[in-house]
C-alpha positions in Angstrom: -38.8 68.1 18.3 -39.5 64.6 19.8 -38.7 63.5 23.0 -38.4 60.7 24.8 -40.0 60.7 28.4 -36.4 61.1 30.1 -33.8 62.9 28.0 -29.6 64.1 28.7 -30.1 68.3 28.9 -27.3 70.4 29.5 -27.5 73.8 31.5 -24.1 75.0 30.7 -24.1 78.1 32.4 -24.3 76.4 35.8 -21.7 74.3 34.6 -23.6 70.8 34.3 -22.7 70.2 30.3 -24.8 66.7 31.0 -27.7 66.1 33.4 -30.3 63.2 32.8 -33.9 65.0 33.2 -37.7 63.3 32.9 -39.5 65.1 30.7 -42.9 65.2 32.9 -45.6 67.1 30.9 -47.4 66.7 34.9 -45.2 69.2 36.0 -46.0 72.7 35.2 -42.7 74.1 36.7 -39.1 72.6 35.8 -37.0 71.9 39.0 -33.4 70.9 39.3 -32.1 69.3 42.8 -30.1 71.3 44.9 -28.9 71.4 48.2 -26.6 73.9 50.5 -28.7 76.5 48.7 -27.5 80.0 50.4 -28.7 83.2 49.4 -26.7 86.3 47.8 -26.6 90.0 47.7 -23.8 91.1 45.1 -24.2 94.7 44.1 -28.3 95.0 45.0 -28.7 92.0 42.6 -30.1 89.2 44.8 -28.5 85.5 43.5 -28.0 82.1 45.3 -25.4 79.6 45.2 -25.9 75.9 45.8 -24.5 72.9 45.1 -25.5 70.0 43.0 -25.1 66.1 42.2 -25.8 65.9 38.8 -25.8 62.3 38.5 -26.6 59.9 42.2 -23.2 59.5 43.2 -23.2 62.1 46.0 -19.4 62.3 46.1 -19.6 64.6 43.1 -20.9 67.7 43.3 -20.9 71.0 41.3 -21.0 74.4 43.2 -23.3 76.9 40.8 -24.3 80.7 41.4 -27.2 82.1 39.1 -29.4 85.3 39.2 -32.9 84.9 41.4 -35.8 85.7 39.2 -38.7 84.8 41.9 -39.1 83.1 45.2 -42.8 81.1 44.8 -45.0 78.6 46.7 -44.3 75.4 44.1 -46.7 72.1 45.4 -44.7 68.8 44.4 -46.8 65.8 43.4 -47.6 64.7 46.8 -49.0 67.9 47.3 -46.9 68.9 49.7 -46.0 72.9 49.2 -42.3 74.7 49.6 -41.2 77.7 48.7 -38.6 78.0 46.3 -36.0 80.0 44.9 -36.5 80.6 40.8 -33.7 81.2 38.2 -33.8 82.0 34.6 -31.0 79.3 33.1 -30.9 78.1 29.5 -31.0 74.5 28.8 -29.5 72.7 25.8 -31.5 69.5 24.5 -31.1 68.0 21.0 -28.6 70.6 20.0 -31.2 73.5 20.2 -30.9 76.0 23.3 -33.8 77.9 25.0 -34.3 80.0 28.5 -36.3 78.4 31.1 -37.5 78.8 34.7 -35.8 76.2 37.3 -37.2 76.0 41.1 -34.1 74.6 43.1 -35.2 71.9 45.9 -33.9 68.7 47.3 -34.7 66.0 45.2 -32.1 63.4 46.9 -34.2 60.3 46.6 -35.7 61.0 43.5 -34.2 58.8 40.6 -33.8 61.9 38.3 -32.2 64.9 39.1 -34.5 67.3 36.6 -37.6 67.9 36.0 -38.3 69.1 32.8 -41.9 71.1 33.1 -44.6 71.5 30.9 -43.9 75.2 30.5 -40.1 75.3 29.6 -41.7 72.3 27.0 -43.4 76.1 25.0 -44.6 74.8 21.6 -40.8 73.0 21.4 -41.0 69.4 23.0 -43.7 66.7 22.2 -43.2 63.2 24.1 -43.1 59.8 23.1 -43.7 58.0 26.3 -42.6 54.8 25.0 -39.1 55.8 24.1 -36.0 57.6 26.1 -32.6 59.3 24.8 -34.3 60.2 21.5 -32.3 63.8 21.3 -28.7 62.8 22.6 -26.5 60.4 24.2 -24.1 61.5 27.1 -20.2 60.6 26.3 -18.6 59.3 29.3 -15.4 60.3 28.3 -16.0 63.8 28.5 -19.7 64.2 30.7 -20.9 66.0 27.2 -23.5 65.2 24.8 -23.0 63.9 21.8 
């Protein structure tokens, strides 16, 4: 499938049915912005909860739970090296659905609130850097893609 550089995904099991993501085939890991992220034993199963602003306005924000897969040392583009919680989520783009890895960190001043990695990308996404929204529009009706 052909993607733009930035594309609408939706990770419906954290309950963000629309979330504008750059498609950055520099990235190796994907990593969606969180913030308030608190760690959780339930039942010898270790999970985190944190809470999210899917789009800039920080007056809204979504509170998600999801399974920890991995804690890792993840170095952003500056270089600069955090470790990170990992969950295994599956994201939506162009109508087809796949799992992925997701590092959660703060990305408050960054303009997009997803990164799509080069490895949740698997033999699935190629990129047209010239173009954007190739694989969906959001409605703003109903925060779902269309």
């Amino acid at each position: 499938m052909l993607s733009g550089w930035r594309e609408w995904v939706e990770l419906n099991t954290l309950g963000l049915p629309a979330i504008k993501a750059k498609i950055d085939t520099g990235a190796r890991t994907s990593a969606l912005h969180a913030f308030e992220v608190q760690a959780l034993n339930e039942n010898r199963v270790q999970r985190v909860q944190f809470k999210v602003h899917p789009t800039r306005r920080t007056d809204y924000v979504i509170t998600c739970i999801a399974d920890v897969v991995d804690q890792r040392i993840v170095a952003d583009s500056g270089g600069h090296k955090e470790n990170r919680y990992v969950i295994l989520c599956p994201v939506t783009i162009g109508g087809q659905t796949w799992p992925i890895e997701i590092t959660l960190t703060s990305r408050e001043g960054m303009r997009y609130r997803m990164l799509l990695g080069r490895t949740a990308m698997k033999d699935r996404i190629r990129v047209d850097p010239s173009s954007s929204y190739l694989l969906g529009k959001r409605s703003k009706k109903n925060n779902r893609l269309k």
